[in-house]
N, CA, C and O atoms as a GROMACS GRO file, in nm:
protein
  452
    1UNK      N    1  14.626  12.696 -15.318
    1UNK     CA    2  14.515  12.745 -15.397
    1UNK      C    3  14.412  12.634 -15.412
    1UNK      O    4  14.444  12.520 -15.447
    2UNK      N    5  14.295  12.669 -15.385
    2UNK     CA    6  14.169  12.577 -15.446
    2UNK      C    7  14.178  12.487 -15.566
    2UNK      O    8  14.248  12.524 -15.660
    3UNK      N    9  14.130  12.402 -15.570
    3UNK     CA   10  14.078  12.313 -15.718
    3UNK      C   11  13.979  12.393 -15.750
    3UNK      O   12  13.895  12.448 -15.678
    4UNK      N   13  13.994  12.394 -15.862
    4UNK     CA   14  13.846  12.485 -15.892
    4UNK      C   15  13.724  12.331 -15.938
    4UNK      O   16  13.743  12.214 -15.973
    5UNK      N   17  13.629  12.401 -15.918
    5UNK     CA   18  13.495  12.324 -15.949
    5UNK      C   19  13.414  12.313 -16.088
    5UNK      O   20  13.326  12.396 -16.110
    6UNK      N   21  13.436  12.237 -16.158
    6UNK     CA   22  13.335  12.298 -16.285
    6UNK      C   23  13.185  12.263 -16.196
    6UNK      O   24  13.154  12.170 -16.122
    7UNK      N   25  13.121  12.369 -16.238
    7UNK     CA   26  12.946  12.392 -16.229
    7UNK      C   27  12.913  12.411 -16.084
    7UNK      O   28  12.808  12.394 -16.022
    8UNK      N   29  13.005  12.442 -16.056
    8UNK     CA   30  13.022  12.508 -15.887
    8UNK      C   31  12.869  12.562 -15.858
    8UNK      O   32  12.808  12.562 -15.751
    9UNK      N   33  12.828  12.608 -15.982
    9UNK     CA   34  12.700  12.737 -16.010
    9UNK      C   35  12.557  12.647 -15.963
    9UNK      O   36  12.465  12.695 -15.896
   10UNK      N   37  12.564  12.478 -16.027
   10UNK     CA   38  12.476  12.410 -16.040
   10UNK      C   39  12.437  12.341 -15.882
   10UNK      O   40  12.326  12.297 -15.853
   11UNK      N   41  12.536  12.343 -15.806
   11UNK     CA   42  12.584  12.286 -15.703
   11UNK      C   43  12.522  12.338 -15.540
   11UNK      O   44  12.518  12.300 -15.423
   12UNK      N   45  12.480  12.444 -15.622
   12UNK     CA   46  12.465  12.552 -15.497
   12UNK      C   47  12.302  12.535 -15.445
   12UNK      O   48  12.220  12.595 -15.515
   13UNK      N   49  12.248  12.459 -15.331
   13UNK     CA   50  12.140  12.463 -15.301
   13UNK      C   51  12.012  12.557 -15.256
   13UNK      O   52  11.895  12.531 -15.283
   14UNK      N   53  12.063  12.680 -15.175
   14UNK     CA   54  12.021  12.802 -15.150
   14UNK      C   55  11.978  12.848 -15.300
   14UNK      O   56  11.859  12.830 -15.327
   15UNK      N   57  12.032  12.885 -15.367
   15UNK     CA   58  11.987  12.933 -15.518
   15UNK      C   59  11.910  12.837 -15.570
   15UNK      O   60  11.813  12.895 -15.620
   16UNK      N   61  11.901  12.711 -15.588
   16UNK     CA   62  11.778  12.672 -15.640
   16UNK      C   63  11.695  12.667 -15.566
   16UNK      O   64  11.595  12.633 -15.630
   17UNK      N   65  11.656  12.689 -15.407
   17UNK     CA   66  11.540  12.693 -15.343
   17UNK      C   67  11.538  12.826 -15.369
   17UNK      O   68  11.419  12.853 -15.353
   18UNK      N   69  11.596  12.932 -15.401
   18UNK     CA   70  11.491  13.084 -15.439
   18UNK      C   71  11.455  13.066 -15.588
   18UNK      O   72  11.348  13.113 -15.629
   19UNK      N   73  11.527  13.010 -15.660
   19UNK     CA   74  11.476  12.945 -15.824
   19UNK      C   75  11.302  12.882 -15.807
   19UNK      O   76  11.196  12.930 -15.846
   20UNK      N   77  11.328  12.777 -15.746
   20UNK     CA   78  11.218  12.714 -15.701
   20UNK      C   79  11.120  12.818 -15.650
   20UNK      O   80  11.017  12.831 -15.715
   21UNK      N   81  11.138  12.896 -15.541
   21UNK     CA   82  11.058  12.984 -15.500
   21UNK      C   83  10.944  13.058 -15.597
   21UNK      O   84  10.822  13.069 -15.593
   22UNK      N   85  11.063  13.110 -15.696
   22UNK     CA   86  10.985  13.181 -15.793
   22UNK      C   87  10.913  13.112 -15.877
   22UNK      O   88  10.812  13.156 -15.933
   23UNK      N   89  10.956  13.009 -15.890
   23UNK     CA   90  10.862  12.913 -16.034
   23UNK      C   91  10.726  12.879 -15.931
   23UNK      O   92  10.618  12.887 -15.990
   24UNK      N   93  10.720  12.850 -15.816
   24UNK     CA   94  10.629  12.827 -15.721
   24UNK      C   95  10.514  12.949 -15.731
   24UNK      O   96  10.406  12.945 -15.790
   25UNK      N   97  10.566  13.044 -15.662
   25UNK     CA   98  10.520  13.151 -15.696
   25UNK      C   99  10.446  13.227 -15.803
   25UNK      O  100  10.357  13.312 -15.796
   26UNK      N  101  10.524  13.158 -15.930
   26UNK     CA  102  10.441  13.213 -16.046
   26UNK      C  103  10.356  13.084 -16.092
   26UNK      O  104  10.310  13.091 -16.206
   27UNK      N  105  10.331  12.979 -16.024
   27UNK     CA  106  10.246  12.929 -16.105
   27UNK      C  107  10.120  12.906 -16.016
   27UNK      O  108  10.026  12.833 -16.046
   28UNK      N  109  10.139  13.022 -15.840
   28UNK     CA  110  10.017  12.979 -15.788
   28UNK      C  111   9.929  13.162 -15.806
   28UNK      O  112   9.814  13.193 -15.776
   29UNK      N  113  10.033  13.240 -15.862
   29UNK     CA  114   9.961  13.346 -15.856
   29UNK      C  115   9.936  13.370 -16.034
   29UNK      O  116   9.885  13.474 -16.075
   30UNK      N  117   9.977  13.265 -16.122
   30UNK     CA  118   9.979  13.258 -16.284
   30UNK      C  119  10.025  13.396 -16.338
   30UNK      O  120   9.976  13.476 -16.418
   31UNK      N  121  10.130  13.393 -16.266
   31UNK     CA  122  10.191  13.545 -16.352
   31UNK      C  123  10.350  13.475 -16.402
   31UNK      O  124  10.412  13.430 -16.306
   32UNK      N  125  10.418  13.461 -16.536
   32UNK     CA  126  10.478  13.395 -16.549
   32UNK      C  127  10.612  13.505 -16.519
   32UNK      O  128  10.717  13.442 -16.507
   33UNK      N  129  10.623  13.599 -16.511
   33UNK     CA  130  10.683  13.729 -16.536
   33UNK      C  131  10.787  13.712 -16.404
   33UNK      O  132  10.907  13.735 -16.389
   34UNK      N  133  10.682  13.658 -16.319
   34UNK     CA  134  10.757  13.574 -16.169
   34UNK      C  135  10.915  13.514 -16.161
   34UNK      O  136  11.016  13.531 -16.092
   35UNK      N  137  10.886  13.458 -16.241
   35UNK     CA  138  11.053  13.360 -16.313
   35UNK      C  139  11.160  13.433 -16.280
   35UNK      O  140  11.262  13.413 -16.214
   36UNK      N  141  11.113  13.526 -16.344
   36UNK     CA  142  11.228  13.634 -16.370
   36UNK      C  143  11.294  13.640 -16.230
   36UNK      O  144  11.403  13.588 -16.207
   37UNK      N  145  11.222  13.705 -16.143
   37UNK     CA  146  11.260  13.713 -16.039
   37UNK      C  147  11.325  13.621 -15.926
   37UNK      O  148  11.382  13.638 -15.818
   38UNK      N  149  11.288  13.518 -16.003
   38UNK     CA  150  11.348  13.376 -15.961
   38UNK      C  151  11.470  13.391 -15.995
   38UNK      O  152  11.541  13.442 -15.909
   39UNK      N  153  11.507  13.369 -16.069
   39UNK     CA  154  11.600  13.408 -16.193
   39UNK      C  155  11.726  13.465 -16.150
   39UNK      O  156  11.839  13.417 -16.140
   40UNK      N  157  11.662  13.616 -16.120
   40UNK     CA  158  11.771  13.703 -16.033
   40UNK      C  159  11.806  13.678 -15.930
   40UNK      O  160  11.922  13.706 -15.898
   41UNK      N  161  11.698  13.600 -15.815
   41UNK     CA  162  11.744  13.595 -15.682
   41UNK      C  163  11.844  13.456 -15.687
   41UNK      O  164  11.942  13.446 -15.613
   42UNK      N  165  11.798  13.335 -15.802
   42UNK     CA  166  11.924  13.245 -15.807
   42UNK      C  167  12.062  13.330 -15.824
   42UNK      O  168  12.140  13.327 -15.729
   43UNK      N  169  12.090  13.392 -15.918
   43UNK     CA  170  12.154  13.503 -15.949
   43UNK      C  171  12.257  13.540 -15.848
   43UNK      O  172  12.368  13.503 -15.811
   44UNK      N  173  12.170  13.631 -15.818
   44UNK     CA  174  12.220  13.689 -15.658
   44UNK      C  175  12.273  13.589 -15.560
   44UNK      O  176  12.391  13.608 -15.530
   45UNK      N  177  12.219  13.492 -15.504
   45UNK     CA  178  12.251  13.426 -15.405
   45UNK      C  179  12.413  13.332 -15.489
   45UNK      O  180  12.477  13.242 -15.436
   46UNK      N  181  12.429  13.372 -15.577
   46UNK     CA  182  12.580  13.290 -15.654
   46UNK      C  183  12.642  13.423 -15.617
   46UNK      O  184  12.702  13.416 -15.510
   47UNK      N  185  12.647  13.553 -15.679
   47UNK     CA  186  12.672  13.666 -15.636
   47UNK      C  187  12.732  13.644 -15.519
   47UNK      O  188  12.842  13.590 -15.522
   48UNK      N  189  12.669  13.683 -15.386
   48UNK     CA  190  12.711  13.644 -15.247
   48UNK      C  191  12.804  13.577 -15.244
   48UNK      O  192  12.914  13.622 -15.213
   49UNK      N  193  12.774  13.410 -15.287
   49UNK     CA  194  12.837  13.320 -15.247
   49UNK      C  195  12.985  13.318 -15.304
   49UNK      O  196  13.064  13.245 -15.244
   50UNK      N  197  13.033  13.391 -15.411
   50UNK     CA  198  13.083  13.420 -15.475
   50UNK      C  199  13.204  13.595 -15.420
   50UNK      O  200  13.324  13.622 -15.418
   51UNK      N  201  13.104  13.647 -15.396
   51UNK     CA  202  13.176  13.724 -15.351
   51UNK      C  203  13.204  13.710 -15.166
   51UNK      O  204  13.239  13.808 -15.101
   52UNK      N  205  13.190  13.619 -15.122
   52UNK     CA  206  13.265  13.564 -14.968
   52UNK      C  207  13.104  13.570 -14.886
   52UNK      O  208  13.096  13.546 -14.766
   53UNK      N  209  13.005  13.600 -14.957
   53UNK     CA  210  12.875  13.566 -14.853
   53UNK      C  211  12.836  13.452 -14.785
   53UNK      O  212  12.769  13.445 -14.682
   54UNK      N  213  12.928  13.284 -14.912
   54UNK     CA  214  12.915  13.146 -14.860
   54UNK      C  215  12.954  13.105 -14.795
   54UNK      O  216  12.968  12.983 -14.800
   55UNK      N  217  13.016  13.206 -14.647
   55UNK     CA  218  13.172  13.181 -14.596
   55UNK      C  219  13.100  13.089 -14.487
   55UNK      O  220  13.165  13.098 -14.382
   56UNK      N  221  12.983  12.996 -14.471
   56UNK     CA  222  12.975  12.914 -14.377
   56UNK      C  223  13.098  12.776 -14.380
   56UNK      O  224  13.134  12.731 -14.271
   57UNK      N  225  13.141  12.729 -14.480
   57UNK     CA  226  13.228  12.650 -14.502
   57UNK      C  227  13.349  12.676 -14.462
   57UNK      O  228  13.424  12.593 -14.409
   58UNK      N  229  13.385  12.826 -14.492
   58UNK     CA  230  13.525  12.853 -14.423
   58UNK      C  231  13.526  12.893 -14.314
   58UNK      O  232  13.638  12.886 -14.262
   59UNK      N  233  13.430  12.944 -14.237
   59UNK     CA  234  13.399  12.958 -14.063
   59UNK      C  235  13.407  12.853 -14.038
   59UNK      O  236  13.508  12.845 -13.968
   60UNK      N  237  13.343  12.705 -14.054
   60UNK     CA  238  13.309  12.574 -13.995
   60UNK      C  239  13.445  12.529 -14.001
   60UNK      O  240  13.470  12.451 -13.909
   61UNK      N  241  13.580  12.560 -14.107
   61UNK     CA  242  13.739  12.533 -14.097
   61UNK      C  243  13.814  12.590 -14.014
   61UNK      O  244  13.907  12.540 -13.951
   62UNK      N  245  13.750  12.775 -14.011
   62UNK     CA  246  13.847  12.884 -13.915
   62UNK      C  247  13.795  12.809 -13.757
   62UNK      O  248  13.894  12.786 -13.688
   63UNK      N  249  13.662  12.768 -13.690
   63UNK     CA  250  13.633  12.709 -13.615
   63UNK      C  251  13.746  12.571 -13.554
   63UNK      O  252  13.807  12.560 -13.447
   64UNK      N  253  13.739  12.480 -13.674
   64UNK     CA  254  13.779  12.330 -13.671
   64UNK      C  255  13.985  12.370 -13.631
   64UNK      O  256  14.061  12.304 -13.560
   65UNK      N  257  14.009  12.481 -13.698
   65UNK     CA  258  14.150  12.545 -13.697
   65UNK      C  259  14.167  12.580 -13.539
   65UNK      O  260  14.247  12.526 -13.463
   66UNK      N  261  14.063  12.694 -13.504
   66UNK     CA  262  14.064  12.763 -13.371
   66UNK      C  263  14.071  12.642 -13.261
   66UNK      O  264  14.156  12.641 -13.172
   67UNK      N  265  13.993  12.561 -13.273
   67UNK     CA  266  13.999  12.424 -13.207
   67UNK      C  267  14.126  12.360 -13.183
   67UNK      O  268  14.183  12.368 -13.074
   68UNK      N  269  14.184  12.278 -13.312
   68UNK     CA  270  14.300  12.275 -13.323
   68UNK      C  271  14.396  12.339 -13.271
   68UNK      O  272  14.483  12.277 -13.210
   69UNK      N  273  14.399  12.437 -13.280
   69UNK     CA  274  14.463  12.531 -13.211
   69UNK      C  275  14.487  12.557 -13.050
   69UNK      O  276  14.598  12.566 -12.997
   70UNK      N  277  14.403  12.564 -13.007
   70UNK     CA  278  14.375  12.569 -12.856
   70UNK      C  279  14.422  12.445 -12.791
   70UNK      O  280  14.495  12.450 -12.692
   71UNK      N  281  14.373  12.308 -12.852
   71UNK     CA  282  14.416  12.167 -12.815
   71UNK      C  283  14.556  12.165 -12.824
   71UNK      O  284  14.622  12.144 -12.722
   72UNK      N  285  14.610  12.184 -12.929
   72UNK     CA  286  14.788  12.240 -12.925
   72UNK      C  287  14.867  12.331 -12.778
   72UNK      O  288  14.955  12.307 -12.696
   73UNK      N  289  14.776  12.442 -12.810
   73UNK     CA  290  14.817  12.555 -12.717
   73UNK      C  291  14.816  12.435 -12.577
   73UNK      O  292  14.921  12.393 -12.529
   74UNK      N  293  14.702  12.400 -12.537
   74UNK     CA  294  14.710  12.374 -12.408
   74UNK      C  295  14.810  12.241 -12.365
   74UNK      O  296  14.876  12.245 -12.261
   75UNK      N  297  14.811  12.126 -12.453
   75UNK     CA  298  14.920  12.090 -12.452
   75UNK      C  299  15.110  12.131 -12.504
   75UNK      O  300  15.212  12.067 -12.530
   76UNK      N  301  15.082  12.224 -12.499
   76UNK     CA  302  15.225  12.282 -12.493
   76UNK      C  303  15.262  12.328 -12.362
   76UNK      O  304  15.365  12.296 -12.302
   77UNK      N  305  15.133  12.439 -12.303
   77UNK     CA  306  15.157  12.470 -12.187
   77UNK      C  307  15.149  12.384 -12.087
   77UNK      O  308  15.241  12.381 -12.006
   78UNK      N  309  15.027  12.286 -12.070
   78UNK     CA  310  15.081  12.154 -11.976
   78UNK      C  311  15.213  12.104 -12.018
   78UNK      O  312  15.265  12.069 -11.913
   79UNK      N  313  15.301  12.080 -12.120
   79UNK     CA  314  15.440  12.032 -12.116
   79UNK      C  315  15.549  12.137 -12.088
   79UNK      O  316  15.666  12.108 -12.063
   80UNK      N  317  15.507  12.239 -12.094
   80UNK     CA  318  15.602  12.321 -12.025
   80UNK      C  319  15.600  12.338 -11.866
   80UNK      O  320  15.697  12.335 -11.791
   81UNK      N  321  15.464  12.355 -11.834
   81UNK     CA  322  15.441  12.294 -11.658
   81UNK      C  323  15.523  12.206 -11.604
   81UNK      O  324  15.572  12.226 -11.492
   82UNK      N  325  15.549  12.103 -11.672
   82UNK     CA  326  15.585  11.960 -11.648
   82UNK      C  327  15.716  11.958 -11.645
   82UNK      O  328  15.788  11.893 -11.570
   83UNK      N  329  15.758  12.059 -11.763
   83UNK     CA  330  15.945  12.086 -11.699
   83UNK      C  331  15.985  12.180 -11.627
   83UNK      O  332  16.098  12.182 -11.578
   84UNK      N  333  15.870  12.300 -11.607
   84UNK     CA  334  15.927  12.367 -11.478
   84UNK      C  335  15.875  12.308 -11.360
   84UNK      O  336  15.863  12.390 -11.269
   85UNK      N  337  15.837  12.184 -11.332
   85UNK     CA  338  15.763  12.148 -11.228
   85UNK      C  339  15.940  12.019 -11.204
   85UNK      O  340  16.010  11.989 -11.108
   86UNK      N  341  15.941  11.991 -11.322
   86UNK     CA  342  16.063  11.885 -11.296
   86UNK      C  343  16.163  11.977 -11.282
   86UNK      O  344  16.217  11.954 -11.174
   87UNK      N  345  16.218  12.075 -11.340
   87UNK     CA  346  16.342  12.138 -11.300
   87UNK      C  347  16.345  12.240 -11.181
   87UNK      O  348  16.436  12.317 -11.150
   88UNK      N  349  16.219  12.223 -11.119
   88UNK     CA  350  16.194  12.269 -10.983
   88UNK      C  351  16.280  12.168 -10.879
   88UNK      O  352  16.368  12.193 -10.796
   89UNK      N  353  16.211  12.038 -10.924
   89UNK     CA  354  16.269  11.951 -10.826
   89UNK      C  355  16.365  11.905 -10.864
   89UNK      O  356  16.399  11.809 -10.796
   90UNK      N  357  16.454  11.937 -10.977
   90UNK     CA  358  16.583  11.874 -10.992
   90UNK      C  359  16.668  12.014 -10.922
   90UNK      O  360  16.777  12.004 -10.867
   91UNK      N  361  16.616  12.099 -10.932
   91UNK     CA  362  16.686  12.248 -10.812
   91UNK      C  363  16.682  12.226 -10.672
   91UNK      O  364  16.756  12.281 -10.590
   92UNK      N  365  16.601  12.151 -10.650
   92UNK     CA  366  16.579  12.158 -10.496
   92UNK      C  367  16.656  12.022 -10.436
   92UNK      O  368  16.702  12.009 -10.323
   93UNK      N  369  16.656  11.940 -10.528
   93UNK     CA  370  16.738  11.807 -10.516
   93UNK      C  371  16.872  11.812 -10.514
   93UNK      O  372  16.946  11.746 -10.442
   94UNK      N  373  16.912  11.916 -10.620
   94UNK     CA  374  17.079  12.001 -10.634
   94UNK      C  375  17.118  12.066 -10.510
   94UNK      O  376  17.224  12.048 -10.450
   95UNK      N  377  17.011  12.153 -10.474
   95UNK     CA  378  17.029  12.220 -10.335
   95UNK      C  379  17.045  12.128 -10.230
   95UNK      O  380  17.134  12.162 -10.152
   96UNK      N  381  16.992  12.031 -10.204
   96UNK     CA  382  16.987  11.923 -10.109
   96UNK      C  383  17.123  11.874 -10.106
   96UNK      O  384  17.181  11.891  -9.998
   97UNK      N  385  17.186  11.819 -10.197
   97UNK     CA  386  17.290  11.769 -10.207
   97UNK      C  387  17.391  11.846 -10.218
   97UNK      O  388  17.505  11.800 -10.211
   98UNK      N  389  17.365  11.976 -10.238
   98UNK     CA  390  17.474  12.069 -10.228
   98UNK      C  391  17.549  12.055 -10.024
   98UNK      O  392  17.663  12.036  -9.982
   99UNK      N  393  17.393  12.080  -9.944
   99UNK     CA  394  17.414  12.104  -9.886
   99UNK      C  395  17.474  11.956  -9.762
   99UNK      O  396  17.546  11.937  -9.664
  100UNK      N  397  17.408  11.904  -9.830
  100UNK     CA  398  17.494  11.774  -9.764
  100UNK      C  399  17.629  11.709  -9.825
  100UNK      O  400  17.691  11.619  -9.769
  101UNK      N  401  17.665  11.769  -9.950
  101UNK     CA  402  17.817  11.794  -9.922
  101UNK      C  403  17.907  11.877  -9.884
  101UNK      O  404  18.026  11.854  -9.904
  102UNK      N  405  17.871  11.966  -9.834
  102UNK     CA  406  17.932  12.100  -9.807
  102UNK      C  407  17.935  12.039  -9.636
  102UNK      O  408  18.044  12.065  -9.585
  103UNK      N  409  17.849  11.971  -9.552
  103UNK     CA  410  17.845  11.916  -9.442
  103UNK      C  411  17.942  11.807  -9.412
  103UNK      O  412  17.987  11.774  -9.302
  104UNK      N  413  17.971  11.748  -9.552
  104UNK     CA  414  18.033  11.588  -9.538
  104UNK      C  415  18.162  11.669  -9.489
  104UNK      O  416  18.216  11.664  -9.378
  105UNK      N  417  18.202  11.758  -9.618
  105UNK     CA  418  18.328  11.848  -9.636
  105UNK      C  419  18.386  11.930  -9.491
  105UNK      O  420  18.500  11.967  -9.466
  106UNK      N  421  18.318  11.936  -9.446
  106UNK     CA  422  18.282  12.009  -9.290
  106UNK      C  423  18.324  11.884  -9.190
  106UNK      O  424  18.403  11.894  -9.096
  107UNK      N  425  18.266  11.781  -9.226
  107UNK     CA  426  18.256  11.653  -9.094
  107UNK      C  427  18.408  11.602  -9.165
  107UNK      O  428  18.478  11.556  -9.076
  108UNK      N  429  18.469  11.599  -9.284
  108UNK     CA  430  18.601  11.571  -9.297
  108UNK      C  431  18.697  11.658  -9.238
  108UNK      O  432  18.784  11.610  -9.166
  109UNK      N  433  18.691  11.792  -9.262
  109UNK     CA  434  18.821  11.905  -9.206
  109UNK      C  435  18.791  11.832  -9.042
  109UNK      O  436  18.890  11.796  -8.979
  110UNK      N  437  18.684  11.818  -8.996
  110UNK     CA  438  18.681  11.796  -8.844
  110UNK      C  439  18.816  11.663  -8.788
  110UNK      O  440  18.913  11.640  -8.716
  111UNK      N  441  18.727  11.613  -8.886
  111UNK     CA  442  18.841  11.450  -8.871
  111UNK      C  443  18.951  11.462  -8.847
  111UNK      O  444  19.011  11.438  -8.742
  112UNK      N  445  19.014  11.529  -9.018
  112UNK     CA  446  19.191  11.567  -9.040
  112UNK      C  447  19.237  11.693  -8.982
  112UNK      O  448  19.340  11.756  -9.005
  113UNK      N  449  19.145  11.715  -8.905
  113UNK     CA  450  19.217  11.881  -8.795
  113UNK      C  451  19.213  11.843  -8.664
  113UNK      O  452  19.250  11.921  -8.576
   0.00000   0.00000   0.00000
């Protein structure tokens, strides 16, 4: 679970540039009534962020994860390469020597017969 944040609210930069917006706004068109609307759109943009709209932070982790991830994946499968590539040639090395004792075994009965 999260740490929680005190003033998480204060923190949030998007909402004070629409805060800002509106105080901007009302003091180049002198309608003070403007605010308000400032007001709400700070509001709102906590809203969002709040209800999963801020999710750039947890994409930029599900990303950094997916990454992670893949770098794993592919070294697993190069180390699994690497032992069917070695227990290839420890099969073919078995076979080899199978068959050159099965020959020795052959060149002995010759001897003692």
């Amino acid at each position: 679970m999260t740490k929680p944040k005190p003033f998480w609210y204060l923190r949030n930069w998007q909402a004070w540039v629409v805060l800002m917006m509106g105080v901007v706004t009302a003091l180049v068109i002198q309608q003070s009534w403007i605010i308000a609307l400032g007001v709400i759109g700070y509001l709102l943009v906590l809203l969002f962020e709040a209800g999963g709209g801020g999710g750039s932070i947890r994409l930029a982790h599900a990303e950094q994860e997916n990454r992670t991830l893949r770098a794993e994946h592919n070294r697993l499968v190069s180390g699994l390469k690497e032992v069917q590539a070695r227990s290839a040639r420890l099969e073919a090395e078995n076979r080899r020597l199978t068959q050159e004792l099965e020959a020795l075994k052959a060149e002995m009965q010759k001897v003692k017969g």
